[in-house]
N, C-alpha and C positions, 0 to 999 in steps of 0.2 A: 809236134809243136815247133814253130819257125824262130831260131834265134841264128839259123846259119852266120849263126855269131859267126798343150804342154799348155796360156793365161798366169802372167802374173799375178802372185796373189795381189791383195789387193794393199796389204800392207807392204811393199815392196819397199826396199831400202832406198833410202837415198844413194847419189853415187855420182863420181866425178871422173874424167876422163882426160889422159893428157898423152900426145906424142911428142916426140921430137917437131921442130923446138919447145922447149917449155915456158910455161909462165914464169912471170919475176919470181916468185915466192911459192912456199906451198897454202893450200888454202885453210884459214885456220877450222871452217864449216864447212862440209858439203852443200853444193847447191841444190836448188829443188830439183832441177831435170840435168841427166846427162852433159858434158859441155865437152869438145874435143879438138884440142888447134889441129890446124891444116896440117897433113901425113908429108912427112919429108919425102923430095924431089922424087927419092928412088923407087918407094913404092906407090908413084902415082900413074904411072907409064904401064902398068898390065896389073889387072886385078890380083889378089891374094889368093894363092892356089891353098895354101894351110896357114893355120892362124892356132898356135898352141897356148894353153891358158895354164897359167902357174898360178895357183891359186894360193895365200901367202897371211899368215896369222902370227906377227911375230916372229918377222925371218930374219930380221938385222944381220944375224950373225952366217946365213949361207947363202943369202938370195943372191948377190952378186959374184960369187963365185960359181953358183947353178947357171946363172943369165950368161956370164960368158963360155962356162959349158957345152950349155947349150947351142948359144950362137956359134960358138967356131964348129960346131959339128954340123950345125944345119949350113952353113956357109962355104964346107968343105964339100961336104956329101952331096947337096942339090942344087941346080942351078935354075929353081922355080922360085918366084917370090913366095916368102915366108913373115909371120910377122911373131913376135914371144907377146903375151899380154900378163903382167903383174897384175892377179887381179887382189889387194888388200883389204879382206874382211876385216875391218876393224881393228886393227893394230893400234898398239898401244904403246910400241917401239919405235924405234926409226924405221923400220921397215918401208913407209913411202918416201922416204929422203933418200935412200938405199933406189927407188924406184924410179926416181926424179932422175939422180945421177946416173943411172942405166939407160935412162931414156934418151941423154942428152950424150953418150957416149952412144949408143945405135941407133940408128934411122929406123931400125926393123923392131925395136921395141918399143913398147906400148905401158902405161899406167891405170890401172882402172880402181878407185877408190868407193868404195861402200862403208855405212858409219853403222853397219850392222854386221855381226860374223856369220859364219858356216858357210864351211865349203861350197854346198848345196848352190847358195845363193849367190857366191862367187861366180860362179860354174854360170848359173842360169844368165846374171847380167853380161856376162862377159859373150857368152857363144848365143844368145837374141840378137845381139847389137851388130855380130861379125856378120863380114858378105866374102867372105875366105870358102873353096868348094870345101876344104875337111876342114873341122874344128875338131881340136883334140885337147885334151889334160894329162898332166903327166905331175906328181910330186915332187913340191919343192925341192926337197933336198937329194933328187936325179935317186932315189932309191933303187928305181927300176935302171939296168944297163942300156943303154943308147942304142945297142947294139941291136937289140929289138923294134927300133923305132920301124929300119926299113921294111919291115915284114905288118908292122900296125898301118901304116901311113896308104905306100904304093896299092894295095889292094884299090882302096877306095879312090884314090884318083883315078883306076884305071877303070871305077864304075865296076869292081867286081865282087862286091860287098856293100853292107850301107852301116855295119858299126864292126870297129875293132876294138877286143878288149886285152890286157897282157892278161896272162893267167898262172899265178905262182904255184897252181895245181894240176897243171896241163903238164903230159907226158916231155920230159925234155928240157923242163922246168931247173933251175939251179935258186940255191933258194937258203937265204943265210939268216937266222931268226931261234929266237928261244923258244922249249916245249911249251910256255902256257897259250903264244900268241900263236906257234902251230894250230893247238889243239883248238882254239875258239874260232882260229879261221876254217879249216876245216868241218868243225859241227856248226857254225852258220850254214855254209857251205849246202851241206846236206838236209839242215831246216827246209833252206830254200826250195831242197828239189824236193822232198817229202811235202811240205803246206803248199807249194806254188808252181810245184813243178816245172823247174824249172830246167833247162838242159844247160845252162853254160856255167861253166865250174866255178868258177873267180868273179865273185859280184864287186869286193871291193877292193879289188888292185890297182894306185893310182896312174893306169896308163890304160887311158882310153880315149877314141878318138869315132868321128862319125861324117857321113855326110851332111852337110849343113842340110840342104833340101830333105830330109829327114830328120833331123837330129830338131829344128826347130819345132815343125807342129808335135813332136814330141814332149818339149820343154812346157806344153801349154796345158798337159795333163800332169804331169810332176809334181806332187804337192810339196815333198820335205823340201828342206831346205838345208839340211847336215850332211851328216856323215850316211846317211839312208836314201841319199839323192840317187844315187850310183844304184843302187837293187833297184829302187822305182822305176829308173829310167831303161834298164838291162828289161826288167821284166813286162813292161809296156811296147818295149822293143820286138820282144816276145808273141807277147798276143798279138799285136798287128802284123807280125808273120814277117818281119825284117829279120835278115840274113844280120847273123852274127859269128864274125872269126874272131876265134881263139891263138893268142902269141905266145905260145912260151916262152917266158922270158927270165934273166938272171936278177936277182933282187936281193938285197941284202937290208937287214929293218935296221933303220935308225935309232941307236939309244935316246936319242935328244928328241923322240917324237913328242905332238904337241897332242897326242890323241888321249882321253881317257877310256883308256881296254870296256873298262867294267860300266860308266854311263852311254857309253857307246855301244856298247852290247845292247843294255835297256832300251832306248832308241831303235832299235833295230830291231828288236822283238816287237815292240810298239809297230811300229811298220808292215812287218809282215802280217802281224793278225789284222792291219788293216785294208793288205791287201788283199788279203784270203777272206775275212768278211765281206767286202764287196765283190769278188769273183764269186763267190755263194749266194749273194742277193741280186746279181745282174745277168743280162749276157754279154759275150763278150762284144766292147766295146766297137764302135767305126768311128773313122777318122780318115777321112777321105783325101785329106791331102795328102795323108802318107802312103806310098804303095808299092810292095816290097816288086824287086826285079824276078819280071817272071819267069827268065832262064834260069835261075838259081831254086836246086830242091830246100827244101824248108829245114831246118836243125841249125844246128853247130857245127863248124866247117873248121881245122887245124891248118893253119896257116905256116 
């Protein structure tokens, strides 16, 4: 099975979109469609080689210390244009004021407002809308070490992969976290590969990244919209036979997560019998605009 590791619904969120320079004010409504000022001078001159989505639910308190982060390391480290994308599930903090003033402090960051939450759906408006060759996600609050990024990223620009995932259960792995959140990462984990069979270890590590020209018609099958976004889209990845690598990478869990363990489990079990349901009632699906690189053998590939 190939993991040598999409149609919006219909109810799809509203959502608003800002770069550098910004509007007078923030807006007190979302508008009905998309709106986006003109991308400052710098990234107008050669297209977006990666475009990473920080997806952000009440971050007031670390987002602008993640943004600059992250920017001095992508600033240091590559000399391809890059762009950060704040994408704001419905916040209910300063979180886009926090987004606003980040935007207006980098040319390379981006604001993207939805007046509905989950991840999921963060994820989906933000990586449709990009024309960046990788789109990638990574957790707010930089959980995952940076340090991992070049081993996620380079593959895929170099066209030698088409999704990279981190993996906090990949050999090599460093990995900082209490026994209960071990234990239920790991038996999801193995759900996975028992109902759905699935080969790549770490469905929901938040550092993953893909080729756009794959990663989209994928988005168009993806139904959740949460925290179950990430297995959909790994396991869909899956059956159309795309090459998926695995990053070991160092991770250390956040006391101040914004995640609930135990309705997120729920979710997730919800999810999986709904994929296993429908692999027992169909065949597997086509989708012809995706198609995995034929020099690449089919699995999970360690990066």
């Amino acid at each position: 099975m190939n993991t040598q590791t999409p149609h919006l619904p219909e109810n799809a969120s509203t959502q608003m979109s800002l770069t550098h320079p910004l509007p007078p004010s923030p807006p007190t409504a979302p508008p009905a469609e998309p709106r986006a000022s003109a991308p400052a001078p710098s990234t107008q001159a050669q297209s977006i080689a990666v475009e990473i989505v920080l997806p952000a639910f009440n971050e007031e308190r670390v987002l602008a210390r993640s943004v600059r982060t992250l920017h001095a390391y992508l600033s240091r480290s590559y000399t391809f244009p890059f762009r950060i994308t704040i994408a704001d599930n419905a916040s209910t903090d300063a979180t886009f004021d926090v987004a606003e003033s980040l935007c207006a402090e980098f040319a390379e960051v981006e604001g993207l407002y939805l007046d509905e939450k989950g991840r999921g759906r963060a994820l989906r408006a933000a990586w449709m809308r990009s024309e960046a060759d990788v789109v990638a996600y990574m957790d707010v609050d930089l959980s995952t070490d940076l340090s991992a990024l070049p081993a996620l990223l380079e593959p895929l620009l170099q066209r030698r992969g088409d999704i990279s995932i981190g993996s906090r259960l990949a050999d090599g792995a460093e990995v900082t976290r209490g026994a209960k959140r071990e234990f239920i990462s790991r038996s999801y984990n193995l759900l996975l590969r028992v109902l759905l069979g699935v080969s790549f270890s770490d469905a929901q590590c938040g550092f993953k990244a893909g080729r756009r020209e794959v990663v989209q018609p994928l988005l168009e099958e993806v139904r959740d919209e949460a925290w179950f976004f990430d297995t959909e889209l790994l396991y869909l990845a899956q059956q159309h036979r795309l090459s998926i690598l695995e990053v070991p990478v160092r991770w250390v869990d956040d006391p101040d997560s914004r995640v609930d363990i135990l309705a997120t489990a729920r979710e997730d079990l919800r999810g999986v019998m709904r994929l296993r349901a429908a692999a027992c009632g169909r065949s597997r699906p086509t989708m012809t605009s995706v198609s995995p690189r034929s020099a690449r053998s089919h699995g999970v590939a360690r990066a």
